[in-house]
Residue, then its C-alpha position, 0 to 999 in steps of 0.5 A: x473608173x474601170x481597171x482598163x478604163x485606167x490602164x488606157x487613158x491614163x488620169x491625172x493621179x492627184x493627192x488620193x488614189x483608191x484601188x478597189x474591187x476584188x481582183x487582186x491581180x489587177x489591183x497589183x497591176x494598177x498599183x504597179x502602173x501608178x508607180x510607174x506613172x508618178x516615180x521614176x525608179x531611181x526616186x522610189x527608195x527615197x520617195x515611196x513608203x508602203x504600210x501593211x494593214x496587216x501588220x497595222x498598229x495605228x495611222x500615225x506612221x503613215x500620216x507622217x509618211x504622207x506629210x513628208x516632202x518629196x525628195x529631189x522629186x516632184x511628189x512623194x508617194x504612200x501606199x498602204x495594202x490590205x486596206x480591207x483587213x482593218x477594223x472599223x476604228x481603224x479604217x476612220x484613222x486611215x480615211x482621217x489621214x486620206x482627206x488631209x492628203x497635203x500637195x506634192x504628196x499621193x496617198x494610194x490605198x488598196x481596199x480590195x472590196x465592192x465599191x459597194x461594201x457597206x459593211x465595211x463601207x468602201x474608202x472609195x464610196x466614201x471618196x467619192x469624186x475627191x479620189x482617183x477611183x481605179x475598180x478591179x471588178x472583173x465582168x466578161x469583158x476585162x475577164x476576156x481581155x485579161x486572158x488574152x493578154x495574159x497568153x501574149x505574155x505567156x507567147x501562147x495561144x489557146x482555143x477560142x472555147x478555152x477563152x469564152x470559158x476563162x471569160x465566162x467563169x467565175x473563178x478570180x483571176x488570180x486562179x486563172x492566171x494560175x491555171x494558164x501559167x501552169x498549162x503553158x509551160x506544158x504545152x504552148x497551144x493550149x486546149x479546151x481538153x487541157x482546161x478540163x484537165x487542170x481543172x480536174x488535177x487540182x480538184x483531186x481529194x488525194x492530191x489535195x490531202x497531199x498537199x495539205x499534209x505537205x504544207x502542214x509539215x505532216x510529212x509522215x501522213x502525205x508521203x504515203x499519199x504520194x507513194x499510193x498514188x505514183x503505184x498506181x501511175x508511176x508516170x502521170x502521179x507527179x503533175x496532179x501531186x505538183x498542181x495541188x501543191x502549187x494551188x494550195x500554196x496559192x491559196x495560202x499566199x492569197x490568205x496571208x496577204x489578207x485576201x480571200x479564196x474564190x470560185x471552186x477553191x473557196x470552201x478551202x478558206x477556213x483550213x488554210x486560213x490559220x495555216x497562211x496566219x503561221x507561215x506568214x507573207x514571204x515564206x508563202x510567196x516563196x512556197x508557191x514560187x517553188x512549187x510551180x518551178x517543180x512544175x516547170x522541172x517536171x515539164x522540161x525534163x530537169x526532174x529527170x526521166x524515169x518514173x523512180x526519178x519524178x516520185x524521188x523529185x516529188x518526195x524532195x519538194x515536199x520536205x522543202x515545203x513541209x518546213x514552211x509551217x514549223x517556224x514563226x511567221x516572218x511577213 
């Protein structure tokens, strides 16, 4: 079933539940309706355990999650997350405990492959119709509805052309809604000129040098960089500065949940790949969390209004996020 296929009609949700497809946003999204659907919110301490295949040992603790009955509640509910970073023998300990599910119980993965992966072969093909399957795979369509929403959300309109773009590209979805938040808390009309802008800001070698240096906590080799380029514009450095530091804590917040990089920022994945192991789930999220409420500062003022102000704004963000990278990582 097609993510809005899901969203609109509503299924019954019986004992397994299959998130698949690539698009994490949407997946988050199902995985949030599902919840919503099965467990009110004042039954969810007590009857919902979630598993991260990136922190996996075994299925054990999860085939006794699942056993478990339901407490003053109609149905107990398993989640395990990054399903697709098991190995092989793992992935057949998983799907042992998928096809016992007992009833009163829902076991929901998120496996965030093709339904058509064969290597590994999808928990959803392997499900069949024995399994709720909700597919996060993005062609035009959900593309074109996903940004519409995403803007009545933002309470911001855009240009048709920025939609057809948004629609038409590539770029996963997680980026995208990046790209939006970002260029709505500039302006609440966003333009096809702006696009362009943004797309251009957070490609810029300096500033991804910047950034990288940053989250390294090679603070010595990226202050340089920021300095270099505030002379040179004193007024207009701080938003491509900001916008790599945001995208690249994206990204590394996309690697440490166990996901990937696509679109134009995929050939950053090998680099960031060991970075996001080091810092780890939650101070990722975090990172990222700060670096776009720069952005936001930045916008409205709150980083105050004078060009010594914003590089002195910016030199204070970098050594907040320069520490990410120096302590073991904590998920």
């Amino acid at each position: 079933m097609k993510f809005y296929d899901f969203v609109d009609k509503q299924p019954a949700i019986g004992e397994l539940v299959i998130v698949e497809g690539t698009e994490r946003v949407l997946a988050d999204r199902a995985l949030d309706l599902l919840l919503d659907r099965t467990l009110a919110p004042e039954m969810r301490d007590l009857n919902l355990e979630r598993f991260s295949a990136v922190e996996w040992v075994d299925a054990s603790r999860v085939r006794a999650a699942v056993q478990a009955m339901p407490f003053l509640a109609d149905r107990r509910v398993v989640v395990v997350t990054e399903a697709q970073t098991l190995k092989a023998d793992q992935r057949r300990d998983l799907w042992s405990v998928a096809e016992a599910v007992p009833e009163g119980s829902t076991l929901v993965i998120m496996d965030l492959l093709s339904p058509r992966s064969l290597r590994p072969k999808a928990f959803g093909s392997m499900a069949g119709r024995s399994a709720l399957r909700v597919d996060t795979t993005a062609g035009a369509s959900v593309r074109e509805r996903f940004v519409r929403e995403l803007l009545t959300n933002l309470e911001a309109t855009a240009e048709e052309r920025v939609v057809v773009e948004l629609a038409e590209g590539d770029g996963d979805l997680t980026a995208v809604r990046n790209d939006l938040e970002k260029l709505a808390i500039m302006g609440k009309r966003i333009t096809y000129a702006q696009l362009s802008t943004e797309s251009l800001v957070i490609e810029d070698p300096k500033a991804y040098l910047f950034a990288t240096a940053v989250i390294e906590g090679k603070l010595a080799k990226a202050l340089p960089i920021a300095q270099e380029l505030f002379a040179s514009d004193p007024r207009g450095a701080a938003i491509p500065l900001l916008s790599a530091l945001a995208t690249e804590m994206g990204s590394v917040w996309e690697l440490a949940r166990g996901g990937s990089l696509k679109g134009r920022i995929a050939w950053r994945e090998p680099h960031l790949r060991p970075l996001a192991r080091r810092i780890g789930t939650r101070r990722a999220a975090a990172g990222y969390a700060r670096a776009v409420r720069a952005i936001e500062a930045y916008v409205t003022g709150k980083a105050g209004n004078d060009p010594d102000d914003y590089q002195a704004f910016v030199e204070r963000i970098s050594v907040e996020l320069s520490g990410l990278a120096r302590a073991p990582a904590r998920r």
